[in-house]
N, C-alpha and C positions, 0 to 999 in steps of 0.2 A: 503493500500500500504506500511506499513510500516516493512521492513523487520527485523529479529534476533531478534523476540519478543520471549518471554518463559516464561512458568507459574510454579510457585511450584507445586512440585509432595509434596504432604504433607499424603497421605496414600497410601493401598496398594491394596482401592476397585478400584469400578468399575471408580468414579473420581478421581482416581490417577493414573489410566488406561488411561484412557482422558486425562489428562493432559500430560502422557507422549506420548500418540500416536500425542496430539497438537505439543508438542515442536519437536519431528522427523520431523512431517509435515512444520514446519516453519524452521528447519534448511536445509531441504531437496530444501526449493522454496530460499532460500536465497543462498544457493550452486547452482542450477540454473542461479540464477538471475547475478551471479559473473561472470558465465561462458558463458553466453549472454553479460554482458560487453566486457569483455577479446574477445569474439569474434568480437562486434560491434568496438573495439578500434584496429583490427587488418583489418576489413572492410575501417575502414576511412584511417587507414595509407596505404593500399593498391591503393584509392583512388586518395591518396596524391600526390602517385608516379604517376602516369598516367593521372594526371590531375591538375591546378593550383586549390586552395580551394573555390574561387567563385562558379565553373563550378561543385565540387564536392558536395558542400550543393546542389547548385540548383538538380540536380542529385537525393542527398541522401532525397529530400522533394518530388521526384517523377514527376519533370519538364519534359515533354516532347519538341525537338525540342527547344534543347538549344544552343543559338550560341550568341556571341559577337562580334560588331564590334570593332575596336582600330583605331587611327587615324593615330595615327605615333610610331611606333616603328620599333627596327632595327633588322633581320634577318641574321643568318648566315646557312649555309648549309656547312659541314665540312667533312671531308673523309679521313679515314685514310688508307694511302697507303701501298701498301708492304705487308700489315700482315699474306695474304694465305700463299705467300711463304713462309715468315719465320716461323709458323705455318706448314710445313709439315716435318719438321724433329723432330716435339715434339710429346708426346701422347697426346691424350686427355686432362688428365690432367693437364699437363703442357699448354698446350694451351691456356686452358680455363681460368688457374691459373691467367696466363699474361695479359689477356685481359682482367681478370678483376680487374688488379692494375690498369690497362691503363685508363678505364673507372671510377675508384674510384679515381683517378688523375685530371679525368674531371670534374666529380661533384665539389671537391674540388674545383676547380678552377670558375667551374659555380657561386659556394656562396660566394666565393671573392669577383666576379663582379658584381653580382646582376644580372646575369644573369638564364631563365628559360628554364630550357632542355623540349622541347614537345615533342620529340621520338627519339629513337635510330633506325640507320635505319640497312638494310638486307645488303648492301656492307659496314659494318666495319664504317658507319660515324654516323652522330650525325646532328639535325635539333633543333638550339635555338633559342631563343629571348632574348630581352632585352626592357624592359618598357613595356613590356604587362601584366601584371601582378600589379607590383610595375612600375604608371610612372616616367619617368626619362628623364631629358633634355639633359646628357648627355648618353643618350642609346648605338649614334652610337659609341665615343669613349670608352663605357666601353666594347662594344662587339670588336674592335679591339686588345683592352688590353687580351680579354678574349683568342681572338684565336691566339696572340705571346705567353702567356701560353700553350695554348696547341701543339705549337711548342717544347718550353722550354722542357715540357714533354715529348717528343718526341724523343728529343734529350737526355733527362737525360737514356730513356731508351735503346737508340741504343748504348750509353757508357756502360752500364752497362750489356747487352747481347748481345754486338756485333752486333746488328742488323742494318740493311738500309733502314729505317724504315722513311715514311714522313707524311706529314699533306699538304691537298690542303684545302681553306675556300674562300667562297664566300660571301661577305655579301652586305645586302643593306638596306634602310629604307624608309617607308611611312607607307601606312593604308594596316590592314590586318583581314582579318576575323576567331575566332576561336570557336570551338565549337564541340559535340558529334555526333559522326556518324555510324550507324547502330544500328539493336536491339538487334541480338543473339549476336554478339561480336562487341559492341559498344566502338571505339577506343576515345582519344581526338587527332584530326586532329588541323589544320592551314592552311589556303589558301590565296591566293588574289596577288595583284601583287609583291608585295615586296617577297612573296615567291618564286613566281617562277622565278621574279629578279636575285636573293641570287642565286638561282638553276643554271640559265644561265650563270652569272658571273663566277661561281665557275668550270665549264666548259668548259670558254673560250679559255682555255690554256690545254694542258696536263701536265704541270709542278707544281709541288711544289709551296708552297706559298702562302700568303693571296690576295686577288682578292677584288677590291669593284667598286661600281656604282660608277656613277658622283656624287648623291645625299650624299652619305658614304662621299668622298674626299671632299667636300663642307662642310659640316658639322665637318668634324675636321683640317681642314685647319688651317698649323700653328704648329697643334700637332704634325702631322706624315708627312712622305715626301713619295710621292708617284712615279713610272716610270707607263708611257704609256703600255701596255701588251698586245693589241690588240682592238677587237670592238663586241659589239653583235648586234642586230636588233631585235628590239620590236614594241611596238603599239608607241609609240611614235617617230620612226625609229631608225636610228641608235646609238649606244651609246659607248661612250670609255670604256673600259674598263681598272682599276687602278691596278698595285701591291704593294702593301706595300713593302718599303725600308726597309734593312735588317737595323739593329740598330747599330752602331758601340761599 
């Protein structure tokens, strides 16, 4: 197994013929072997992004019917508004350009907070966590920090192209289920109540602005000041629904 071995070529019979048809063969499987790396190191970064690295080893070792429970972490469901419209006066290009400072804005902001993006969704928004991954006691307060960030962002960019451009976020916290689903194009999903919580809240309103549960507002009580913004109904019936106070 040992690759970039070579032997003296010391004549110019037939074992000097051997030794050099050896040494092409050995640098020919060691050029192989480099280009199976480079590809298996572009397999796992691929991985990376589509899935937290627990989920990716188990995966990369051939697990079928891989899933994790969590107990308590905190979910947000995030949407960014506006952006067709302002997107049909650019090309392509530009378009695409935009969206994706927008989104390379997010990440950024995601590894600030220790927060973990599980997918970007089809209408323009973004589905994260917080303490699913790395646990964290302060999950639900880093994921509010995260999504006034990605206000912040928002706002730097409607100064700078003029745009009318918003952020709705809903978040919430308890136990959630994660894991790999389907075979031909097997995505990493997130389910359970705290998601579709996060889902509900962030829908309660048609307006702008971050949105949390009872359980959110309870759990940073003190940090952030919230107003009343309406009500949803669940299995557990009815529930207030909070806005985050703008900041002075």
């Amino acid at each position: 197994g040992e690759l970039g071995v070579t032997v003296p070529v010391t004549s110019r019979d037939q074992f000097g013929q051997l030794a050099s048809d050896f040494n092409d063969m050995s640098a020919s499987l060691q050029t192989k072997q480099l280009l199976i790396d480079e590809q298996r190191q572009e397999n796992d970064k691929l991985l990376s992004s589509l899935m937290p690295e627990p989920e990716a080893r188990r995966y990369r070792e051939g697990e079928e019917n891989i899933s994790t429970q969590h107990r308590d972490v905190s979910v947000i469901y995030a949407q960014f508004l506006g952006f067709d419209d302002f997107s049909r006066s650019l090309s392509s290009e530009e378009s695409v350009s935009m969206l994706n400072s927008i989104v390379q804005a997010f990440d950024g902001a995601a590894e600030r907070h220790g927060v973990e993006q599980v997918r970007s969704m089809q209408d323009t928004g973004l589905l994260a966590t917080c303490g699913l991954v790395v646990p964290r006691v302060d999950h639900a307060s880093r994921t509010i920090a995260f999504a006034n960030e990605l206000t912040e962002i928002v706002a730097r960019f409607n100064d700078q192209h003029g745009a009318g451009l918003a952020m709705r976020a809903g978040i919430d916290s308890g136990p959630v289920t994660s894991g790999l689903v389907g075979e031909r194009s097997t995505v990493y999903a997130l389910w359970g109540e705290a998601v579709d919580l996060a889902h509900r809240v962030h829908a309660a309103t048609g307006s702008a602005g971050t949105f949390v549960s009872n359980r959110v507002r309870d759990a940073v009580v003190g940090i952030y000041s919230f107003s009343e913004a309406g009500t949803i109904t669940g299995a557990a019936g009815t529930e207030t629904v909070w806005r985050l106070d703008a900041e002075d």
